[in-house]
PyMOL Python script that loads the backbone (N, CA, C, O; Angstrom):
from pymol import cmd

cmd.read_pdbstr("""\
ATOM      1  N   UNK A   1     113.837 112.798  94.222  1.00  0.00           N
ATOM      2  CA  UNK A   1     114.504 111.793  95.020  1.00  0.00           C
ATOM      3  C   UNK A   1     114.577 110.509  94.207  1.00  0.00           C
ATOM      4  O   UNK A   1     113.685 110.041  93.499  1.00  0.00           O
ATOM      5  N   UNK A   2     115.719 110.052  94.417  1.00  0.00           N
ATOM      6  CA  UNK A   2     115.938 108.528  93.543  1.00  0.00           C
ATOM      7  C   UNK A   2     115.220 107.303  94.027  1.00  0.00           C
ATOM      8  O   UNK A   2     115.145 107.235  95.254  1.00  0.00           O
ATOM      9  N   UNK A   3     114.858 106.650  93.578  1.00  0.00           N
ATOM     10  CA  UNK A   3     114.121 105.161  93.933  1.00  0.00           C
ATOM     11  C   UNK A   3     115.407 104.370  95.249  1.00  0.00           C
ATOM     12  O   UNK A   3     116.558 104.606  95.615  1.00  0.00           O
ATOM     13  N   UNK A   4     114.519 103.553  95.511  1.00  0.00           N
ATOM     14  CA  UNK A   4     115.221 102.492  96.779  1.00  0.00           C
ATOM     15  C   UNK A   4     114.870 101.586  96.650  1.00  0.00           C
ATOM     16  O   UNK A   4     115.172 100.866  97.602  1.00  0.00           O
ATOM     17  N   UNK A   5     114.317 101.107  95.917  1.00  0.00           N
ATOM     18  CA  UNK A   5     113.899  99.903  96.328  1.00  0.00           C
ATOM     19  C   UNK A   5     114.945  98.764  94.833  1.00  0.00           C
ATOM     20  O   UNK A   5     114.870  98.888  93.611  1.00  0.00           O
ATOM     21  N   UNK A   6     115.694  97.893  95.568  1.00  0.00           N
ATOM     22  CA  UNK A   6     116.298  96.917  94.359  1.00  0.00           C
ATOM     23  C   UNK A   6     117.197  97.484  93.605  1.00  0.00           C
ATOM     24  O   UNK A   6     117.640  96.799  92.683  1.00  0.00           O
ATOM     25  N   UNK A   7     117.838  99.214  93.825  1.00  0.00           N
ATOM     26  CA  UNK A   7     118.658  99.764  93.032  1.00  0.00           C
ATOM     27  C   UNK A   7     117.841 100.476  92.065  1.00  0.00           C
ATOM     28  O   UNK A   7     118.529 100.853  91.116  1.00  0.00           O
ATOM     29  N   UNK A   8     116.829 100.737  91.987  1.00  0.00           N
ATOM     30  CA  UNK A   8     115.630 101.584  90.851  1.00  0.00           C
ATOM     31  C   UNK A   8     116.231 102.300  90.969  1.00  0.00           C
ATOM     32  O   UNK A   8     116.721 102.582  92.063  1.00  0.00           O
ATOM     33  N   UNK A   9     116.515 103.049  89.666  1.00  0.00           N
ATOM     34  CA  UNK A   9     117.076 104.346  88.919  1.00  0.00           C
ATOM     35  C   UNK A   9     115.887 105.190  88.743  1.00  0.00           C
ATOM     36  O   UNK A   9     116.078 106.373  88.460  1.00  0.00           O
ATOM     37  N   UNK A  10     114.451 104.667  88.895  1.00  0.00           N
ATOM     38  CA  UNK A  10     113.830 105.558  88.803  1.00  0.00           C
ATOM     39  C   UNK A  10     113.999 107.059  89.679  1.00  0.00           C
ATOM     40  O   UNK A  10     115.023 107.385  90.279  1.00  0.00           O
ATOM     41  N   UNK A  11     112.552 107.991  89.579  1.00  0.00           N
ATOM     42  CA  UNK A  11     112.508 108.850  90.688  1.00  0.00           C
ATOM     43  C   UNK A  11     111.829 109.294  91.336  1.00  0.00           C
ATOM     44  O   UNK A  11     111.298 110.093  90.564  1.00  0.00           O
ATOM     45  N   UNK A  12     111.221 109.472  92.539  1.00  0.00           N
ATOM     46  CA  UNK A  12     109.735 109.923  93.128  1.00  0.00           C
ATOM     47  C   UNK A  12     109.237 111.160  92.792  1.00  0.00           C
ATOM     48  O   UNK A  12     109.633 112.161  93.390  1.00  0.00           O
ATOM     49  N   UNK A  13     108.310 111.229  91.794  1.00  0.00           N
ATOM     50  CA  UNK A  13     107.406 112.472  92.241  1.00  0.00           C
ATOM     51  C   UNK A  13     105.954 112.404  92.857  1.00  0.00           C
ATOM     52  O   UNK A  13     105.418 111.344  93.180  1.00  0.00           O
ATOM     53  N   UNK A  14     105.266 113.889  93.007  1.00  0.00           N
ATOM     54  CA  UNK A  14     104.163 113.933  94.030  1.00  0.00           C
ATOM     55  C   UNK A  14     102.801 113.682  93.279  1.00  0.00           C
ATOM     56  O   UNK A  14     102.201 114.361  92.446  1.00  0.00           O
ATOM     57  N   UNK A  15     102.538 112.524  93.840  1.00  0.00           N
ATOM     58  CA  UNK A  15     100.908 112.550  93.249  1.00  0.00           C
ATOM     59  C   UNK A  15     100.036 112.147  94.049  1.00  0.00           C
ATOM     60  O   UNK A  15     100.406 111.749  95.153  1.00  0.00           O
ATOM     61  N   UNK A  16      98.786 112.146  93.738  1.00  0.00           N
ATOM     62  CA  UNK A  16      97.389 111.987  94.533  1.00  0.00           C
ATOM     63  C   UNK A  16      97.055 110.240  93.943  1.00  0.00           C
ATOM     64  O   UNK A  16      97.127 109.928  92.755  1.00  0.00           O
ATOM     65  N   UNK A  17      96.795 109.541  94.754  1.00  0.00           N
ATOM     66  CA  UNK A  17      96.928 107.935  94.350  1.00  0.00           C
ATOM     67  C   UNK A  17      95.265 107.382  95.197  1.00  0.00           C
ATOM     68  O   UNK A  17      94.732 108.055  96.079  1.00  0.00           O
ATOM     69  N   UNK A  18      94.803 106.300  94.764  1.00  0.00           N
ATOM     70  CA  UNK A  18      93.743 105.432  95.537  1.00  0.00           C
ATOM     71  C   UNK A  18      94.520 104.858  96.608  1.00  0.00           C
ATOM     72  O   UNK A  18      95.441 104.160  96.183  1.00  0.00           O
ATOM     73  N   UNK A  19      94.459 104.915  97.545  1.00  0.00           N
ATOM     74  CA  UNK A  19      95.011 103.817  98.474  1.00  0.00           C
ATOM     75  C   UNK A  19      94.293 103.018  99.373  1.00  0.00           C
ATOM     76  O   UNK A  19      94.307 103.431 100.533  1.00  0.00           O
ATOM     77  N   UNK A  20      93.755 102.126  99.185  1.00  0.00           N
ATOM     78  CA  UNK A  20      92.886 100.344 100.111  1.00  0.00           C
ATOM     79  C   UNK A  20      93.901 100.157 101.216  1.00  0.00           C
ATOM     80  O   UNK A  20      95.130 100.239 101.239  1.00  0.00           O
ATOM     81  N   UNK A  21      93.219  99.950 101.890  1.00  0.00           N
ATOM     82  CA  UNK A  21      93.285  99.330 103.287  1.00  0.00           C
ATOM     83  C   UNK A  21      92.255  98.237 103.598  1.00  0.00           C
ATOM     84  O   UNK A  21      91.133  98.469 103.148  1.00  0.00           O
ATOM     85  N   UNK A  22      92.423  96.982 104.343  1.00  0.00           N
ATOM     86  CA  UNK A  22      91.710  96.048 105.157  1.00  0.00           C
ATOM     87  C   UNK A  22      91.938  96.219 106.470  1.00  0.00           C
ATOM     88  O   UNK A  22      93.024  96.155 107.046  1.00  0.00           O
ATOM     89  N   UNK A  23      90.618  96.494 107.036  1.00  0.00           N
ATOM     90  CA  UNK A  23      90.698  96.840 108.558  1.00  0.00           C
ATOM     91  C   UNK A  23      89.589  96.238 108.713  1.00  0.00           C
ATOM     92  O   UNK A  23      88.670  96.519 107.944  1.00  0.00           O
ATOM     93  N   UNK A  24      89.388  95.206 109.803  1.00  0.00           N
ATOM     94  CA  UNK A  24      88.587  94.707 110.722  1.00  0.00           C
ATOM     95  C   UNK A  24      87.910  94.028 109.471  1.00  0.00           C
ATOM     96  O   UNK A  24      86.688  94.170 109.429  1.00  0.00           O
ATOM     97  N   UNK A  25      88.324  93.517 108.736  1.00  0.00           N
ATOM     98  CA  UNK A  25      87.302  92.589 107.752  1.00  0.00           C
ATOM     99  C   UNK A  25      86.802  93.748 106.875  1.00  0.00           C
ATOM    100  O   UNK A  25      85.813  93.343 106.264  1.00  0.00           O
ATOM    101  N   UNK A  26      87.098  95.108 106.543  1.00  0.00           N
ATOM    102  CA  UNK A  26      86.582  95.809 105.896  1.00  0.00           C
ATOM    103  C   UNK A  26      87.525  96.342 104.468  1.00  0.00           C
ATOM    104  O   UNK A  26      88.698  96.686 104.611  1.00  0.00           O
ATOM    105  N   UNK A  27      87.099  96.349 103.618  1.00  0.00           N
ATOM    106  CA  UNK A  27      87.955  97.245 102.699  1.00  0.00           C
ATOM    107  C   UNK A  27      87.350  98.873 102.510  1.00  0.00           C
ATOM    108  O   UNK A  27      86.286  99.331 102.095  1.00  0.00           O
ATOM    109  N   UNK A  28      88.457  99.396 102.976  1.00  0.00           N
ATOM    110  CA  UNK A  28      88.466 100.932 102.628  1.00  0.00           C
ATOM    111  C   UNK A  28      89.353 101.613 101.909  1.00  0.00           C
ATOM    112  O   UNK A  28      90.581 101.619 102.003  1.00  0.00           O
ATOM    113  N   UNK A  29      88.312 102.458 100.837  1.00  0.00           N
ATOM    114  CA  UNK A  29      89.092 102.879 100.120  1.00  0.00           C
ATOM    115  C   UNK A  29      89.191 104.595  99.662  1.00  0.00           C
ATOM    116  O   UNK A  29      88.348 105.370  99.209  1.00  0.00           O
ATOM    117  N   UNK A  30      90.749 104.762 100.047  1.00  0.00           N
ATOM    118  CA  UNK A  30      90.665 106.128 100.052  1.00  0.00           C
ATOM    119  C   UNK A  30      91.149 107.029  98.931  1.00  0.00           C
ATOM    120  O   UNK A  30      92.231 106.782  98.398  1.00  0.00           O
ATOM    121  N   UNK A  31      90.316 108.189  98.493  1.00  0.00           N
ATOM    122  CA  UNK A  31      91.066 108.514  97.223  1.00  0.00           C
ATOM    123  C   UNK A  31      91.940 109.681  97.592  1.00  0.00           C
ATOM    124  O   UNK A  31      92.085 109.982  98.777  1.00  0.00           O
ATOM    125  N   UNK A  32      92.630 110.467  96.459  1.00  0.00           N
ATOM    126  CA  UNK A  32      93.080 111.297  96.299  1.00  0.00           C
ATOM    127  C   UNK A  32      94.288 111.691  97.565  1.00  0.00           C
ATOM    128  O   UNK A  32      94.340 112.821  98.051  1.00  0.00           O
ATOM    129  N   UNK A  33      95.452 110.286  98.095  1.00  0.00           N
ATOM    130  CA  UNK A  33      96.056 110.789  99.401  1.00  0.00           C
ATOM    131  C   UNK A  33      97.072 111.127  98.562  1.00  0.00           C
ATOM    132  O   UNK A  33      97.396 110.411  97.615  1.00  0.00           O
ATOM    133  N   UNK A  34      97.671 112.293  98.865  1.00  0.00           N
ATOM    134  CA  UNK A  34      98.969 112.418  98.190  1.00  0.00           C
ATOM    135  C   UNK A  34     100.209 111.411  98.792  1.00  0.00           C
ATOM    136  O   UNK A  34     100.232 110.813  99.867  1.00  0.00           O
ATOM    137  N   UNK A  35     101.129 111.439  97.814  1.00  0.00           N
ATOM    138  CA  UNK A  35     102.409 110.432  97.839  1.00  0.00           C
ATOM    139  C   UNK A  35     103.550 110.479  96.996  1.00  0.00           C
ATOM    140  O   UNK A  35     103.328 111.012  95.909  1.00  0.00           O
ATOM    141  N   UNK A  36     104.807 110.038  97.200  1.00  0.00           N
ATOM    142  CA  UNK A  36     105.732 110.108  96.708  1.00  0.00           C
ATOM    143  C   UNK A  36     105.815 108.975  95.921  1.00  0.00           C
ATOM    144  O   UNK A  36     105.984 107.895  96.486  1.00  0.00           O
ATOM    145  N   UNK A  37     105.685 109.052  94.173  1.00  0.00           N
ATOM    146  CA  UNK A  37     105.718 107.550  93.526  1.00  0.00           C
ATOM    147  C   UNK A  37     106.546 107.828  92.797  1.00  0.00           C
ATOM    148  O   UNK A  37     106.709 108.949  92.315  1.00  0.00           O
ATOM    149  N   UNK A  38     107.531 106.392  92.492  1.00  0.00           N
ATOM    150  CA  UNK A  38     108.248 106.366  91.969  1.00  0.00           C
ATOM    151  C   UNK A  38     107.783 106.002  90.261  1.00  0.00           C
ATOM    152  O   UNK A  38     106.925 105.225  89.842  1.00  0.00           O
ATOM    153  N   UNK A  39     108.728 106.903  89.524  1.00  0.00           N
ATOM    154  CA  UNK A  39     108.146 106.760  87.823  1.00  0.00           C
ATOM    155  C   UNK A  39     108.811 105.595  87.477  1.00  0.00           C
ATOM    156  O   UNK A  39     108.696 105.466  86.258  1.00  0.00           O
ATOM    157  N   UNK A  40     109.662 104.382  88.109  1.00  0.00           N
ATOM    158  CA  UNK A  40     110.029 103.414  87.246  1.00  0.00           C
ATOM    159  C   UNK A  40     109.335 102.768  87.735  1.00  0.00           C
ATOM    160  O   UNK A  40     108.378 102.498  87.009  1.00  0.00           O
ATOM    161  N   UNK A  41     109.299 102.212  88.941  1.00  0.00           N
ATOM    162  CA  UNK A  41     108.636 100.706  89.457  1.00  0.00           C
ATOM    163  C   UNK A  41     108.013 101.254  90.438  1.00  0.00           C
ATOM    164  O   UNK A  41     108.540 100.864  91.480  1.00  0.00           O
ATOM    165  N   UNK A  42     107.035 102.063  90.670  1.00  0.00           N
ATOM    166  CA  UNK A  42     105.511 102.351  91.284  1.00  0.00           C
ATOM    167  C   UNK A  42     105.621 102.377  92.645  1.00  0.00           C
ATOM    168  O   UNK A  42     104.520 102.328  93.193  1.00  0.00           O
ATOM    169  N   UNK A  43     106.552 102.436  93.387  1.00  0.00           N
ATOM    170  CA  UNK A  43     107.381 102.144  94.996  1.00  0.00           C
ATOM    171  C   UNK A  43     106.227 103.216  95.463  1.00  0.00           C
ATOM    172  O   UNK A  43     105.617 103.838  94.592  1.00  0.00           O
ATOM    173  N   UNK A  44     105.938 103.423  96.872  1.00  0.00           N
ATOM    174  CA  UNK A  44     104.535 104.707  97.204  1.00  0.00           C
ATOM    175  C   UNK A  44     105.398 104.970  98.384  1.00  0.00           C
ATOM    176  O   UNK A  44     105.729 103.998  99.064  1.00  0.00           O
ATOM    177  N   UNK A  45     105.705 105.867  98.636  1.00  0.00           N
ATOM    178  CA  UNK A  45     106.397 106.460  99.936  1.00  0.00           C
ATOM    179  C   UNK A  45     105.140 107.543 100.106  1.00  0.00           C
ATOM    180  O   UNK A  45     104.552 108.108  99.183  1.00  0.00           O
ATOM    181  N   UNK A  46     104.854 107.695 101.714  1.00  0.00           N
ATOM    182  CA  UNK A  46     103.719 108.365 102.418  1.00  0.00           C
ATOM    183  C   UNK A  46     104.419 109.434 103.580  1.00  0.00           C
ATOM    184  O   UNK A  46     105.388 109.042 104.231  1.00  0.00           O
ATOM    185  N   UNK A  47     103.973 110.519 103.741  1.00  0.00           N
ATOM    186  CA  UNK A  47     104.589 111.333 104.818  1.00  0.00           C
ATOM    187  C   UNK A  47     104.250 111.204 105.880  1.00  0.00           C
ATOM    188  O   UNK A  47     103.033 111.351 105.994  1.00  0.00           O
ATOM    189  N   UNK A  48     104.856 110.946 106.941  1.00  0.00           N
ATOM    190  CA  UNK A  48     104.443 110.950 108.339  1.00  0.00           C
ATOM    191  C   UNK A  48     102.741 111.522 108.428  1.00  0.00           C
ATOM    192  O   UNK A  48     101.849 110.694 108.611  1.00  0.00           O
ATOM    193  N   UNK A  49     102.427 112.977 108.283  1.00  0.00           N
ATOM    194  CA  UNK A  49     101.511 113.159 108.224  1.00  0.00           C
ATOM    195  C   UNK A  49     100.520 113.000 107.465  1.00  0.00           C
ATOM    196  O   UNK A  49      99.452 113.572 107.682  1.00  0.00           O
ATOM    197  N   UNK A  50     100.736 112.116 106.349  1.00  0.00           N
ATOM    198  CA  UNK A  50      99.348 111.875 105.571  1.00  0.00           C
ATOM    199  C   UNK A  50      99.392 110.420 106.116  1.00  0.00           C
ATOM    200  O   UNK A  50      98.201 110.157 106.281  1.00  0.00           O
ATOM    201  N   UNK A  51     100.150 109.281 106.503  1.00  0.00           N
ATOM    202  CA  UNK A  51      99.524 108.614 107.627  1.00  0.00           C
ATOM    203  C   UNK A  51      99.134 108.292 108.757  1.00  0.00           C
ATOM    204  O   UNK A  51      98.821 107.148 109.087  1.00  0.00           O
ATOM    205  N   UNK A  52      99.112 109.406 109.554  1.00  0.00           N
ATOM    206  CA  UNK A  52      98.556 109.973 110.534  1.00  0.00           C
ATOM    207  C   UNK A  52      96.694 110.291 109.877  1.00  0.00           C
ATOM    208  O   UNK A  52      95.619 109.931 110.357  1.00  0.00           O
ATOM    209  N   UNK A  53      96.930 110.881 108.965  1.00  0.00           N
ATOM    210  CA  UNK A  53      95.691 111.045 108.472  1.00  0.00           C
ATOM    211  C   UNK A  53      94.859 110.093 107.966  1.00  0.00           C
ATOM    212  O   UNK A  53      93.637 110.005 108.082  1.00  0.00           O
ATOM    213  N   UNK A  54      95.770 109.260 107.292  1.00  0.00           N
ATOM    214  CA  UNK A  54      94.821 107.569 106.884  1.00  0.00           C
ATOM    215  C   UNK A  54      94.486 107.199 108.114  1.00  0.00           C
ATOM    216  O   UNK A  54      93.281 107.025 108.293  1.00  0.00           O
ATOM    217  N   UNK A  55      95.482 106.960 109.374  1.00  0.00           N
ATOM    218  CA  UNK A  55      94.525 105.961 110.482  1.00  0.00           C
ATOM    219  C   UNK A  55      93.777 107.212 111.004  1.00  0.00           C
ATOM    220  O   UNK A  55      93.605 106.936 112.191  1.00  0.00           O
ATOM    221  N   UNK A  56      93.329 108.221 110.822  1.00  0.00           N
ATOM    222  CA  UNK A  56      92.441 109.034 111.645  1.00  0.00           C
ATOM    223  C   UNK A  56      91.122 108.566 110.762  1.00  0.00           C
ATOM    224  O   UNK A  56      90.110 108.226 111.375  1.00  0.00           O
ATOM    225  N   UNK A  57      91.142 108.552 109.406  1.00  0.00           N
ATOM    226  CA  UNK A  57      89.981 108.025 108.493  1.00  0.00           C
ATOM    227  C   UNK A  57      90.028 106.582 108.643  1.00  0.00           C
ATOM    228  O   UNK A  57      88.934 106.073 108.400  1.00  0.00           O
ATOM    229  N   UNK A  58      90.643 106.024 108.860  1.00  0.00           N
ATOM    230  CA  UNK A  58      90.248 104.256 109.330  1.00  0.00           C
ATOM    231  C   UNK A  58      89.633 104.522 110.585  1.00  0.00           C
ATOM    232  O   UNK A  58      88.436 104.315 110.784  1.00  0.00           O
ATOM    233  N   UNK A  59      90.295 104.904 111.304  1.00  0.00           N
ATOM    234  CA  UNK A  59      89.731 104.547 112.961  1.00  0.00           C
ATOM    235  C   UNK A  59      88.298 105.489 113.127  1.00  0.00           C
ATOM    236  O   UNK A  59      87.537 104.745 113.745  1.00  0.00           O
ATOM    237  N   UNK A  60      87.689 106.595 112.898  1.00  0.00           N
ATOM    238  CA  UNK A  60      86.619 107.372 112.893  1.00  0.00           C
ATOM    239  C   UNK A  60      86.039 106.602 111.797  1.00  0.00           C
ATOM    240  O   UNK A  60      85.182 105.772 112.103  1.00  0.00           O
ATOM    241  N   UNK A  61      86.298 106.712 110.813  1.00  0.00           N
ATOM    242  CA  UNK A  61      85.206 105.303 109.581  1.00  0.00           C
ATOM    243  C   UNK A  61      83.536 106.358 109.721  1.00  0.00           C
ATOM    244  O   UNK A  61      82.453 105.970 110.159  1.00  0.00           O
ATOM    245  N   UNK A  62      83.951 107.912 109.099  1.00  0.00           N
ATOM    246  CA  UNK A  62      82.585 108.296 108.971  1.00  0.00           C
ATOM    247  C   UNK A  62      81.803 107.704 107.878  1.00  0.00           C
ATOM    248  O   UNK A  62      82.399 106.883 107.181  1.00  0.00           O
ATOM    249  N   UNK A  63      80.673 107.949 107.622  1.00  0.00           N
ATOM    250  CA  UNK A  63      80.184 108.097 106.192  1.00  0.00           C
ATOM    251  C   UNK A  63      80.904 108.517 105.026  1.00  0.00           C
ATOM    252  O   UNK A  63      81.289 109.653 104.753  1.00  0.00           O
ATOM    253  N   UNK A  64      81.057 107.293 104.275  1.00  0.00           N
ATOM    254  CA  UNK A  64      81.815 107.489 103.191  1.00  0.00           C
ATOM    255  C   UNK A  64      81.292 108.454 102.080  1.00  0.00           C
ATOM    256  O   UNK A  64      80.150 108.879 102.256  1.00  0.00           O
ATOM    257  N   UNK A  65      81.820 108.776 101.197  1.00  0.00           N
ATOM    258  CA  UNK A  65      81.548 110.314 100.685  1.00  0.00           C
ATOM    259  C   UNK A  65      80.767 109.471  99.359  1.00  0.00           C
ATOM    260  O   UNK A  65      79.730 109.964  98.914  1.00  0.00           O
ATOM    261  N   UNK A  66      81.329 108.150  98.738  1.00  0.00           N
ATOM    262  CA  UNK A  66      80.655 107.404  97.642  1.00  0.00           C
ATOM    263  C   UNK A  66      81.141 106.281  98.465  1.00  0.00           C
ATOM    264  O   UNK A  66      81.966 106.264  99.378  1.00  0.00           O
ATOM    265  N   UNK A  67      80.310 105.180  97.830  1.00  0.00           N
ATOM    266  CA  UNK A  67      80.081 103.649  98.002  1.00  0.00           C
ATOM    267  C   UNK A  67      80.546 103.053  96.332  1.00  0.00           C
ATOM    268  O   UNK A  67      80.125 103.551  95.288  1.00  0.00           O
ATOM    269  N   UNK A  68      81.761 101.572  96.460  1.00  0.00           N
ATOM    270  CA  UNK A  68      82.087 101.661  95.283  1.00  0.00           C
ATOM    271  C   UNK A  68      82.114 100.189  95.266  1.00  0.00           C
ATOM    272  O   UNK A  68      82.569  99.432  96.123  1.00  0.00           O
ATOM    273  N   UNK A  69      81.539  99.908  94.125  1.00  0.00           N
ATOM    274  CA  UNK A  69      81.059  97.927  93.796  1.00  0.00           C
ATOM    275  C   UNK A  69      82.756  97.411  94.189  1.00  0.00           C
ATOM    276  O   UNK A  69      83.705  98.124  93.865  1.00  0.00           O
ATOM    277  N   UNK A  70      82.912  96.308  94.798  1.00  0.00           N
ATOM    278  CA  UNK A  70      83.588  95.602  95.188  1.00  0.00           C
ATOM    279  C   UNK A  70      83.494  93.741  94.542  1.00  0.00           C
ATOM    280  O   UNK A  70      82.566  92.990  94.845  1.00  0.00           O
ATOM    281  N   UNK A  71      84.388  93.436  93.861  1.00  0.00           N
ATOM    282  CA  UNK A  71      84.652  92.408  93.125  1.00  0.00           C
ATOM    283  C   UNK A  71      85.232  91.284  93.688  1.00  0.00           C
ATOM    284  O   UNK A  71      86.182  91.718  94.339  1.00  0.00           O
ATOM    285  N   UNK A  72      85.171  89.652  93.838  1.00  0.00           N
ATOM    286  CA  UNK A  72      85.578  88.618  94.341  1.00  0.00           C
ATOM    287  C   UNK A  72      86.316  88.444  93.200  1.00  0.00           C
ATOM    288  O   UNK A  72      85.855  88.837  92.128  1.00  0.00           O
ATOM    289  N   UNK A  73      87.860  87.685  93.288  1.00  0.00           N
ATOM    290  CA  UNK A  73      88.531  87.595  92.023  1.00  0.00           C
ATOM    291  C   UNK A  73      88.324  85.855  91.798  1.00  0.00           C
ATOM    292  O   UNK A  73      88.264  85.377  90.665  1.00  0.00           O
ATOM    293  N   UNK A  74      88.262  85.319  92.591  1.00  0.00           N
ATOM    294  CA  UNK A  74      87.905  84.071  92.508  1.00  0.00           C
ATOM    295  C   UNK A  74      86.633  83.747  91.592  1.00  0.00           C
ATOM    296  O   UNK A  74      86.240  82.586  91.470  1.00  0.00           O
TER     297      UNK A  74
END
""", "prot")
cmd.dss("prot")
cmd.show_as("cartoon", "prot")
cmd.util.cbc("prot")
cmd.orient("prot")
C-alpha cells in the first residue's frame, strides 16, 4: 500500500514496532505490536484489532513482563 501522508511515495509494510502510550500519568510501553510502516517517512497505521488489543493492555495494566529505566530529557 502507498503512503498518505503529504503525498509520500513511500510504501507500508508489516512489522512488529515499540509502541508508548501515556495513560493516567503513566508511560507504557508495549513491544512487539504489529503495524503497517511506511519505508519512506515512518507513518504507523494499526488494525482495528491490534487496537482493540492495546486498550485491552492499557486498561487491565497486568504485571508487566520487564520493567524498563525511563529518562527525563530535560
Amino acid at each position: 500500500m502507498r503512503g498518505s501522508i503529504n503525498d509520500c511515495v513511500g510504501e507500508y509494510e508489516q512489522r512488529d514496532i515499540v509502541h508508548t502510550v501515556r495513560y493516567q500519568g503513566q508511560v507504557i510501553v508495549i513491544d512487539h505490536v504489529p503495524a503497517e510502516v511506511c519505508t519512506l517517512c515512518g507513518d504507523i497505521l494499526f488494525k482495528a484489532e491490534t487496537v482493540r488489543r492495546i486498550e485491552d493492555i492499557i486498561r487491565t495494566r497486568t504485571a508487566p513482563s520487564q520493567l524498563v529505566p525511563l529518562y527525563e530529557y530535560a
